[in-house]
C-alpha positions, 0 to 999 in steps of 0.5 A: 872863882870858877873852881870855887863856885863849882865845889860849892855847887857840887857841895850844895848837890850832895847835901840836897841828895842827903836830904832826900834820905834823911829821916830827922826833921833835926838832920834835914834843917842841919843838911839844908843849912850847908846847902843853903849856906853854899848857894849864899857864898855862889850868890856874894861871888855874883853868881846868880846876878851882879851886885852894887856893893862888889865889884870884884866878881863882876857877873852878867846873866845872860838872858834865860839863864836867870829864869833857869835858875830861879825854877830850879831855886823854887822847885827846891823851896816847893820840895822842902817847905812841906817837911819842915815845922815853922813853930813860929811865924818870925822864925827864919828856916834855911829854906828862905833863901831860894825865892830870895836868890831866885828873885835875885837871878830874875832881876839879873836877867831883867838888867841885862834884858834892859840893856839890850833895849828890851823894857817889856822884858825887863818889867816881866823880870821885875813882877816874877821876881816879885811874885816868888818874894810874895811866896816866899813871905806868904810862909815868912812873912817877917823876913826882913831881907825879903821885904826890903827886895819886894819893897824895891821891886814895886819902886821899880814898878812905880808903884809908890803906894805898895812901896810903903805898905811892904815897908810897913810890914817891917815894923820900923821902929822909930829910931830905925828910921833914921838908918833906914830913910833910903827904902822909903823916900823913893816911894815918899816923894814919888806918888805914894798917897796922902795917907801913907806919907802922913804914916811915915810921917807921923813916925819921923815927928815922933823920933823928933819928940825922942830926939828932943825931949826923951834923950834930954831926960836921959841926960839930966837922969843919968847925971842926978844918978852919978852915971856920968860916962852915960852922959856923955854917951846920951849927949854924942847919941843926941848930936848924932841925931840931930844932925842926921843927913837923913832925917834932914832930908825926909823932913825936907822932902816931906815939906817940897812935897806936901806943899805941891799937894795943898796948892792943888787945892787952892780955890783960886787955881781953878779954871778961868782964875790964874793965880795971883798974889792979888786974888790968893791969900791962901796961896800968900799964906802957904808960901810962908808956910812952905818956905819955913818947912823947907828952910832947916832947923837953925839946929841944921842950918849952922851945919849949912852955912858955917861949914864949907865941908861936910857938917851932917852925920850919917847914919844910913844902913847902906848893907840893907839895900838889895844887891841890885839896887845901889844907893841914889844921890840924886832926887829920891823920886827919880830912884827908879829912872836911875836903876833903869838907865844904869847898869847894876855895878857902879864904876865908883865904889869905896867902902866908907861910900864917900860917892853917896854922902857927897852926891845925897849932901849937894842934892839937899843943899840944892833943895834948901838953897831953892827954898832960901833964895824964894825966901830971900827974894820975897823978904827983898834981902840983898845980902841973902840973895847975894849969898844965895848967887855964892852957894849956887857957884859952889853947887854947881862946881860939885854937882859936875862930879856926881853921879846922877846917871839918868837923863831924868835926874839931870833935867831935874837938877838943870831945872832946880838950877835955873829956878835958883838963877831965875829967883836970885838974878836981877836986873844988876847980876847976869844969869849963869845957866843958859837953860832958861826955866820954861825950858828946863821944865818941858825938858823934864816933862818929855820923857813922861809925856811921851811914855803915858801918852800911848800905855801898854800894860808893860810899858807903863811900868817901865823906866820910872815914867809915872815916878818921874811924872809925878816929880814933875807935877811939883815942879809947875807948882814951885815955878808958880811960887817962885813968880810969887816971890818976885812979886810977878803975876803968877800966869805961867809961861805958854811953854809950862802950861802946855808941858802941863797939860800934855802931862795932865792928859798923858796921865789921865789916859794911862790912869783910864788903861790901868783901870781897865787892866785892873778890871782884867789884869789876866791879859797882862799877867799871862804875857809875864807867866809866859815868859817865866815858864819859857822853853814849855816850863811848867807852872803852877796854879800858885805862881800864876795867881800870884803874879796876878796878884802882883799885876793887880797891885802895881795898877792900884798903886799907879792909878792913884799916882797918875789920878793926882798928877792930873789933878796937879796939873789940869789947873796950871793947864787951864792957864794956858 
């Protein structure tokens, strides 16, 4: 490897030097095409960073080294643009990939900069690399490759809202959607504003209408026309679509979280007057609502319930994620927390990623068997919450194998599992988790109350705390329909209103920083462009605005994340 990536330097030296001569813009493209093909087969031996999906070259970057190689990467790009022609803005030039690879040895040294307990060192990592994809895309802007990697980065950052506007920038169509659900559910259940989810949303319905009215009409037609082959190709299409784990799980995260966000606006939550199934029939009539969103299509609920293996299809393009982003089994909003925890490479890899389609599977099923068993209790059917007991054995016995490697994600699935024995048990069955609700649900508040409580312009974008939080903001509403569905008076626990509250004000006073860094985002921005140009490196004007830019954005985003925490939780708070 050593000798190999050596040569491929040396080659990659030589064709830089003939550029430099070269007096055809032909030659030059033709010399920069060996040179950049060279850097690419350095970067998939790992050289400039680790990767989730080869684990065969492992390769850490020591602290400094990625800075040195991404100012190396840039110099070369801000060298050659000038004397290259785009004649189109969706044609792809050899040159590309150096703020691509440059943003891929910045993440690498933010990766080892976290394992060495250094987050601020890491955040200043993340928003480099973001802000050398932002120039890169200023000259390329439908670099696919690019866009994905920025996209990534600000899910990193926390910021849910600029997660999804890259994301729009791709143009996915809508049967796209369907492979590429991993890039925008992170962003989608973890604080992106109405108006961006209801955009993706809008896409998801219309591939639904494809799937069941447009494929359909294919079929007859191809059958009238005698194609019969076709037929047969249209049906399996439409059968794989219709039981696409991934669009079951958007639809599925759309509902758990759209419901979170109409109960927050239920006028009977205001202070002085706790929720009751007495007072609130806004809140009886949302809970139908929700339980029927949240419960799959019969279509998927044969899958569900008639098989004990796998019954989904899989269609994730999984090669579309970054080289230091894995895919995630667990919560999507928790994404974030999981890259922040866990090293790039992953200890258990396959090439048909079993790992991932076992672990996202159970995360699904473990969603619907929350919503089946509150639907359950609310219609008092024995042999429904007797099945419901049996599905939660099975669960919990799988879930002991995955890998959901942060602490966040484990408190969510302790908490979604007591909900589930809280819900189902009675006083004739026992509970099988000792970790009661109440509990559950301060634990999985701790973390995000005591990272918002006291922001620092790094801090707060750090470990995906504002994601993290805003996950947890849903939670105190499913607790409340859950007491719904037992027919229980919905004044929450001492223990829930309190998490809340402490929640809703940590939220509040790291929305109040972010809008003062966002009126004087320098402050923060210079402490980042110090660390790119370490050692005395210069910078330029560019780079500079444009990490300000990048500062700019992420505090935009995180202030509308944090503003609708608390306006979650500060009515659940008035409980108290």
């Amino acid at each position: 490897r050593s000798w190999l990536v050596d040569e491929l330097h040396a080659r990659a030296g030589a064709c830089a030097d003939a550029v430099r001569t070269a007096n055809e813009e032909s030659e030059k493209l033709k010399l920069l095409r060996r040179e950049t093909s060279a850097l690419i087969i350095c970067a998939d031996a790992n050289e400039y960073g680790a990767s989730w999906s080869n684990t065969n070259a492992r390769r850490d970057v020591p602290v400094g080294r990625g800075r040195d190689v991404a100012r190396s990467m840039m110099a070369s790009y801000h060298t050659y643009r000038p004397q290259l022609t785009r004649t189109d803005p969706r044609e792809y030039l050899p040159i590309d990939i150096f703020p691509y690879l440059a943003s891929r040895a910045l993440v690498a040294e933010g990766a080892a900069s976290k394992a060495a307990g250094d987050d601020d060192g890491c955040v200043e990592a993340l928003v480099s690399a973001a802000a050398l994809l932002e120039i890169g895309l200023k000259h390329s802007p439908h670099n696919a490759s690019m866009l994905f990697d920025l996209a990534a980065l600000y899910m990193l950052l926390g910021a849910s809202n600029k997660t999804l506007l890259i994301l729009r920038k791709l143009d996915v169509k809508h049967i796209q959607m369907s492979t590429l659900m991993q890039h925008f559910l992170p962003a989608w259940v973890g604080g992106a504003s109405e108006a961006e989810v209801n955009n993706v949303h809008t896409r998801l319905d219309y591939l639904e209408r494809e799937i069941e009215n447009d494929i359909d009409k294919s079929i007859v037609a191809a059958f009238i026309n005698g194609k019969y082959t076709k037929c047969l190709e249209f049906t399996t299409f439409r059968r794989t679509l219709g039981s696409a784990h991934s669009l079951a799980s958007a639809s599925t995260q759309h509902a758990w979280a759209s419901y979170a966000n109409l109960l927050a606006q239920d006028p009977s939550t205001t202070r002085g007057h706790p929720l009751s199934p007495e007072t609130s029939e806004f809140s009886k009539a949302l809970l139908m609502a929700c339980l029927q969103s949240l419960d799959l299509s019969q279509r998927n609920l044969r899958h569900y319930r008639a098989r004990d293996d796998d019954g989904w299809t899989y269609v994730d393009d999984l090669k579309t994620n970054p080289s230091w982003l894995s895919p995630f089994v667990g919560d999507p909003a928790l994404a974030a927390c999981d890259w922040w925890a866990s090293p790039i490479e992953r200890d258990v890899l396959d090439p048909k990623y079993e790992w991932f389609y076992a672990g996202a599977r159970d995360t699904l099923r473990r969603r619907v068997l929350l919503a089946r068993s509150m639907k359950a209790r609310n219609d008092d059917s024995s042999a429904e919450l007797d099945a419901a007991r049996d599905e939660r054995e099975k669960l919990l016995a799988a879930h002991s194998t995955h890998d959901e490697r942060s602490e966040q994600s484990r408190n969510a699935r302790a908490l979604d599992f007591a909900l589930i024995d809280d819900v189902t048990s009675s006083s004739s069955t026992t509970r099988t988790t000792t970790l009661s609700v109440e509990d559950a649900f301060e634990q999985t508040c701790r973390a995000p109350i005591a990272a918002l409580s006291k922001p620092t312009p790094l801090g707060v974008l750090a470990r995906g705390f504002v994601s993290a939080a805003f996950h947890a903001s849903s939670y105190s509403s499913y607790i409340r329909l859950a007491r719904h569905t037992k027919k229980a008076s919905s004044r929450l626990d001492a223990k829930v209103t309190t998490a809340a509250g402490e929640l809703a004000v940590a939220a509040k006073a790291s929305q109040k920083a972010c809008e003062k860094w966002l009126r004087a985002p320098r402050e923060s921005s210079d402490a980042v462009t110090s660390w790119y140009a370490a050692n005395g490196a210069p910078i330029d004007d560019d780079t500079r605005e444009v990490i300000e830019d990048v500062m700019r954005e992420a505090y935009k985003s995180l202030i509308s994340t944090l503003s609708r925490i608390h306006d979650r939780l500060a009515p659940i708070a008035s409980d108290a």
